[in-house]
C-alpha positions as CSV (number, residue, x, y, z in Angstrom):
1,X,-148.2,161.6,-92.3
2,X,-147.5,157.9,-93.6
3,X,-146.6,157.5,-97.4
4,X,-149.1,155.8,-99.6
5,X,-148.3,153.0,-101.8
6,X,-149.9,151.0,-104.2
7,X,-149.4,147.4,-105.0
8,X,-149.8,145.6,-108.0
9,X,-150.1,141.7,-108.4
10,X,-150.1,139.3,-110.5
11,X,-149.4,135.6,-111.1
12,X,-148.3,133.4,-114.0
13,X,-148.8,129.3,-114.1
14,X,-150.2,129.3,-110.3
15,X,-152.1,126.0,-111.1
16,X,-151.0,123.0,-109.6
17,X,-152.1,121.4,-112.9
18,X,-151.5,124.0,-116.0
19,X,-149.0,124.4,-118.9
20,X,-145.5,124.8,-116.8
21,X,-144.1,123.4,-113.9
22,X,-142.8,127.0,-113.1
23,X,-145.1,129.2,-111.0
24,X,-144.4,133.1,-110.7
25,X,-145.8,135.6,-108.4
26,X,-144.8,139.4,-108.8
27,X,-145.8,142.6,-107.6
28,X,-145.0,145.9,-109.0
29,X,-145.7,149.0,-106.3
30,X,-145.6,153.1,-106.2
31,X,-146.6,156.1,-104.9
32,X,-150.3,156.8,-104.5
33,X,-149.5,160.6,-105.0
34,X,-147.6,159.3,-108.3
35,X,-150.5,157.2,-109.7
36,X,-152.0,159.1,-111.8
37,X,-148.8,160.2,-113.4
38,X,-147.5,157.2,-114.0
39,X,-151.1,155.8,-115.7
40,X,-151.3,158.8,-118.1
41,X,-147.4,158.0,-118.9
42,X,-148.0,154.5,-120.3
43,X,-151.1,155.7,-122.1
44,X,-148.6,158.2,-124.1
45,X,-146.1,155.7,-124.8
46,X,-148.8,153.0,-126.3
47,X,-150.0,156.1,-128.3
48,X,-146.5,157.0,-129.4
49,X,-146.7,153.6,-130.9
50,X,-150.0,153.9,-132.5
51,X,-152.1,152.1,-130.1
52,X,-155.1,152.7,-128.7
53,X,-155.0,153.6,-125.0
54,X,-157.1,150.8,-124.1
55,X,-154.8,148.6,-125.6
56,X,-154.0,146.0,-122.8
57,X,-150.1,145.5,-121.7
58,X,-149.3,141.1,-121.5
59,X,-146.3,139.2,-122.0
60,X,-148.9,136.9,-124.0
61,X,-149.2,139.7,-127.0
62,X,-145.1,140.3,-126.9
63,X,-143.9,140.3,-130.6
64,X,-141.1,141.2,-132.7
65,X,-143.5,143.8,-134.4
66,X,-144.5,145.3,-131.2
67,X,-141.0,144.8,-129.2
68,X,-140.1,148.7,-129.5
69,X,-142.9,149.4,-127.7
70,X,-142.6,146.8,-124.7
71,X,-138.4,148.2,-124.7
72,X,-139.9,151.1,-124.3
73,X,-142.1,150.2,-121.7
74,X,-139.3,148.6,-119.8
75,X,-137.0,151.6,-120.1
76,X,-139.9,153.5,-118.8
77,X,-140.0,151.2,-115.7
78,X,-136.0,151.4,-114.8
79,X,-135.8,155.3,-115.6
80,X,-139.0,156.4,-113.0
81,X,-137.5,156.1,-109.7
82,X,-141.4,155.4,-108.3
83,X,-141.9,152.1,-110.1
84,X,-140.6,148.9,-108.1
85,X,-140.9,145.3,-108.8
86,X,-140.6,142.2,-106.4
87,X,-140.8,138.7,-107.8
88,X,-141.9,135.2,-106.4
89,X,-140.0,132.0,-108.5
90,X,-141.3,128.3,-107.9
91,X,-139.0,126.7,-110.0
92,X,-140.7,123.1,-109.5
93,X,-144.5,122.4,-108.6
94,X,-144.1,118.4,-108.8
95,X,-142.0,118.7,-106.1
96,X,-144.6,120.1,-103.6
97,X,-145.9,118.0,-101.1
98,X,-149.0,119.5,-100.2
99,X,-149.8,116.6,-98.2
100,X,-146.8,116.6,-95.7
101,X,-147.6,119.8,-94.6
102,X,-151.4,119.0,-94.4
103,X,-152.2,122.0,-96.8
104,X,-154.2,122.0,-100.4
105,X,-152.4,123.9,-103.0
106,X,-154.5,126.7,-103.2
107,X,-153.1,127.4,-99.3
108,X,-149.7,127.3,-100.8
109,X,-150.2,129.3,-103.4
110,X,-151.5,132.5,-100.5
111,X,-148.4,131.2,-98.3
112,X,-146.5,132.3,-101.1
113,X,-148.1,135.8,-101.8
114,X,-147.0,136.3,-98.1
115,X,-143.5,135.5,-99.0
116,X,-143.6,138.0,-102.1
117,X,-145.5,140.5,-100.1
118,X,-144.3,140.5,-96.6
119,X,-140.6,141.7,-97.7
120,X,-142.6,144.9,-99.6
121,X,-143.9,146.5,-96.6
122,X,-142.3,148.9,-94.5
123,X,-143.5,149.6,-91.2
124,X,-143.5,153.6,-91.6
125,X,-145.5,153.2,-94.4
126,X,-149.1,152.4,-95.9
127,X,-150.3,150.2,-98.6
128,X,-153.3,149.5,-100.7
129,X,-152.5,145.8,-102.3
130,X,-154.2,145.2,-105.6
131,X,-154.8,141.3,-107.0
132,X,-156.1,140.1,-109.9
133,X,-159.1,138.4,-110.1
134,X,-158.2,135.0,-109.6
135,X,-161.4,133.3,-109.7
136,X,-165.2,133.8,-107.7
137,X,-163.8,131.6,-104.6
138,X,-161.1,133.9,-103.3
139,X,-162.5,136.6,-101.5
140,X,-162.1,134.5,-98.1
141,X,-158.6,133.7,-98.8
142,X,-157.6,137.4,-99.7
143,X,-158.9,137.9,-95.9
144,X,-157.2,135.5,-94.6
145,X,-154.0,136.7,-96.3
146,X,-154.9,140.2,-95.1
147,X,-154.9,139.6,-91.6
148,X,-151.5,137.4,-91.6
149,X,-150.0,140.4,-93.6
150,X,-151.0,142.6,-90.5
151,X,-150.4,140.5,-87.9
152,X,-146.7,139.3,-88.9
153,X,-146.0,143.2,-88.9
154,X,-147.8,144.2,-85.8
155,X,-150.6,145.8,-87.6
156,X,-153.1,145.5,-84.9
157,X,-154.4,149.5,-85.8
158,X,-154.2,149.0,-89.5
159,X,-152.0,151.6,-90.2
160,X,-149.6,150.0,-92.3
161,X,-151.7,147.2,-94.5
162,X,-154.7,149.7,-95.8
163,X,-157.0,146.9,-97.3
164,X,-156.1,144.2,-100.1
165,X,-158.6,144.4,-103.0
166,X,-159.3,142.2,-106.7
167,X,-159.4,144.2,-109.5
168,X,-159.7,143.3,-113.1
169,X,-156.4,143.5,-114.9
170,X,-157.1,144.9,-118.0
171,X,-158.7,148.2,-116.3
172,X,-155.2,148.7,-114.6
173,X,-152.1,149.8,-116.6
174,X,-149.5,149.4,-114.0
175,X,-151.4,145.6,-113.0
176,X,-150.5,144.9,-116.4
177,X,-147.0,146.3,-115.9
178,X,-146.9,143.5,-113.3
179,X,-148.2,140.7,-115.8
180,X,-145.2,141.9,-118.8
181,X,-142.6,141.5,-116.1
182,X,-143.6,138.5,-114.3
183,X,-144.2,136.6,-117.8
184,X,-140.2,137.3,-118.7
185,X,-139.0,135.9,-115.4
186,X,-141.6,132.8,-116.2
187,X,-140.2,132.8,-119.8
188,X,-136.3,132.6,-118.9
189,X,-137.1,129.9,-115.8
190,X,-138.8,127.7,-118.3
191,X,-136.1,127.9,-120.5
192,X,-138.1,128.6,-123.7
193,X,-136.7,130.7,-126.8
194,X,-139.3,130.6,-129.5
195,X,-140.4,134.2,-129.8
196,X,-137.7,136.6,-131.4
197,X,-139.8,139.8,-129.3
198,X,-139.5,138.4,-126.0
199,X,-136.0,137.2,-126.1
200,X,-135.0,141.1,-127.4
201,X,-137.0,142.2,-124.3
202,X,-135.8,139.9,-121.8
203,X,-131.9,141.1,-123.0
204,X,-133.4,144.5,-122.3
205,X,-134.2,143.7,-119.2
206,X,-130.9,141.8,-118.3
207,X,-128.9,144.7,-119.7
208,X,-131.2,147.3,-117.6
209,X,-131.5,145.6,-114.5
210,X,-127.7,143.9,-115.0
211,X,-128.9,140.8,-113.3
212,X,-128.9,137.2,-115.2
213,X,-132.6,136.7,-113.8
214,X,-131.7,133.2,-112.7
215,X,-130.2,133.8,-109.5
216,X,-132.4,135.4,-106.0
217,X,-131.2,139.1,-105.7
218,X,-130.2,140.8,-102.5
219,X,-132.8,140.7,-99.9
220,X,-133.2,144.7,-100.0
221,X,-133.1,145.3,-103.9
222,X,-135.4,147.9,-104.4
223,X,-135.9,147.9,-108.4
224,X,-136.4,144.6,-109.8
225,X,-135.9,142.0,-106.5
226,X,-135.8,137.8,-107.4
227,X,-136.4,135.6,-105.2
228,X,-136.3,132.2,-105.7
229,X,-138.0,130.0,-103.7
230,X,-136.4,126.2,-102.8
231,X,-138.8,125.0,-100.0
232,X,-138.0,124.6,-96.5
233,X,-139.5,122.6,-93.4
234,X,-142.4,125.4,-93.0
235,X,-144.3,125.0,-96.5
C-alpha cells in the first residue's frame, strides 16, 4: 500500500503589487499516519509556554518575549524525522515580464507552486496538498494546477496526486508551521533586521539546518530544501 502524505502551503508577498519585492512559496509535508501526532505535539509546546491551544503559529507575531517558544517550535521541526520543508524564493518581482511570456501574474504565481511542488512528490507515494485560502477566485486555478501536477508525473489513475484542497490557515497547526518558516526565509531575502525575536530564530534556524539560507540547496534535501528561482526562457 502507497504511503500517505500531507502537504502544507503557504505563501508570503505573492502580490505582484504588495510590501516586498521578494515572493516566497513553501510547503511543509508528513505522514498522514503521523498527523495527528504531530498536531497534538505543537498544541503541548504552545501550552508549555502558557498559550492557549488555539493560539495561532505566524512569523507576523514573532517577538523577543515569545522567541523561546518559536526556538522551540523550530527544534521541534528538525528533531521529528516526519516534518519536511521545501521552499520557493523569487528574489525580484520587477523583473518579471509577464507580458513576454503572454501570461498575467496570477499564472505565474501557480507556475511557481508547480516548481515548489513537483520536486515533493514521489511516484511510489500519495499526497493530499493543502493551500491556504488565497482569495474566492482560485478554485479554478487550484484545478488547473492539479491536473499539471498529475500529468507531468504520469498520474493518469490518480494514484499519486490524491486531491489539492484550500483550507483556512489558522484551523491548521502544521499550515501555520509552513507560514513561521516561509516568513524567515522572506525575512533574511529582504534583508531586514529590526526585530530582535526573529533574528534569534532565524540564527536558530541557520545553526539547525547549517545552511546560510541565501544560497539554493541540493536538489534532493529532504529537511529544509531552498530553492531559488532566477528565471529562465520558459516563465
Amino acid at each position: 500500500m502507497r504511503p500517505l502524505y500531507n502537504v502544507y502551503c503557504d505563501e508570503s508577498c505573492h502580490l505582484e503589487n504588495d510590501s516586498s519585492n521578494t515572493m516566497v512559496l513553501g510547503a511543509v509535508w508528513c505522514s498522514e499516519a503521523k498527523k495527528k501526532e504531530i498536531f497534538d505535539r505543537i498544541k503541548e509546546i504552545k501550552e508549555k509556554h502558557g498559550l492557549k491551544k488555539g493560539f495561532e503559529i505566524k512569523w507576523n507575531k514573532v517577538s523577543a518575549s515569545k522567541v523561546a517558544f518559536y526556538k522551540e517550535l523550530i527544534d521541534y521541526f528538525f528533531d521529528d524525522d516526519d516534518l519536511h520543508f521545501r521552499a520557493l524564493i523569487v528574489p525580484n518581482k520587477s523583473s518579471l515580464d509577464h507580458a513576454k511570456f503572454a501570461q498575467t501574474h496570477d499564472t505565474f504565481y501557480y507556475k511557481m507552486f508547480f516548481d515548489l511542488l513537483k520536486v515533493i512528490l514521489e511516484p511510489d507515494s500519495s499526497y493530499n496538498i493543502y493551500l491556504d485560502i488565497k482569495d474566492t477566485n482560485s478554485e479554478h486555478k487550484i484545478q488547473e494546477l492539479q491536473n499539471i501536477l498529475r500529468h507531468n508525473h504520469y498520474d493518469y489513475s490518480k494514484q499519486i496526486l490524491k486531491r489539492i484542497q484550500q483550507v483556512r490557515s489558522h484551523e491548521v497547526a502544521v499550515l501555520q508551521l509552513t507560514d513561521l518558516l516561509i516568513g524567515a526565509i522572506g525575512y533574511v531575502h529582504r534583508e531586514l533586521s529590526g526585530n530582535k525575536g526573529k533574528l534569534e530564530l532565524i540564527e536558530k534556524l541557520k545553526k539547525r539546518s547549517g545552511y546560510t539560507l541565501t544560497h539554493s540547496t541540493l536538489y534532493k534535501e529532504n529537511k529544509l530544501n531552498l530553492f531559488i528561482w532566477k528565471g529562465n526562457t520558459a516563465q
